[in-house]
C-alpha positions in Angstrom: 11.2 -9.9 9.8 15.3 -9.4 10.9 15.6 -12.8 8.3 14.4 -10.9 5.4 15.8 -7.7 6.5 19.5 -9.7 5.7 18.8 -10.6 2.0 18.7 -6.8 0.3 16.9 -8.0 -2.9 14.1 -10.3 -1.2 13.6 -6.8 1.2 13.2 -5.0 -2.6 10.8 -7.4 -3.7 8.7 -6.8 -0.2 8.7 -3.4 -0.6 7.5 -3.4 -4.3 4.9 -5.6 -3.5 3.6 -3.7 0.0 4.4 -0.5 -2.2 1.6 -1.9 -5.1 -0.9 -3.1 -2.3 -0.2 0.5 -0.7 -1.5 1.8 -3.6 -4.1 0.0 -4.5 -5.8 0.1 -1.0 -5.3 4.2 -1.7 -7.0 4.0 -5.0 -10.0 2.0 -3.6 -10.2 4.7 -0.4 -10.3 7.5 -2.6 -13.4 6.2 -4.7 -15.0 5.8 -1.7 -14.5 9.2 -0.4 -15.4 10.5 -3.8 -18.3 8.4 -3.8 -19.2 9.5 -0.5 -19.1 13.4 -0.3 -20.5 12.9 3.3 -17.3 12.0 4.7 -15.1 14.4 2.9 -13.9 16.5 5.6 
């Protein structure tokens, strides 16, 4: 992790890619929830 912490642009590129799986993992939890009224809290 310190190796890509060095190069500024390849860190960019991680965090726009673990920023779009972020997301996406989000998207599918909220359709569950909505889906699922029983564990709305």
């Amino acid at each position: 992790t310190l190796a890509i912490a060095v190069s500024k642009p390849q860190m960019c590129i991680m965090g726009a890619a673990f920023a779009k799986v972020v997301e996406e993992e989000l998207t599918v939890l909220i359709e569950i929830v909505e889906t699922h009224p029983s564990l709305k809290s």
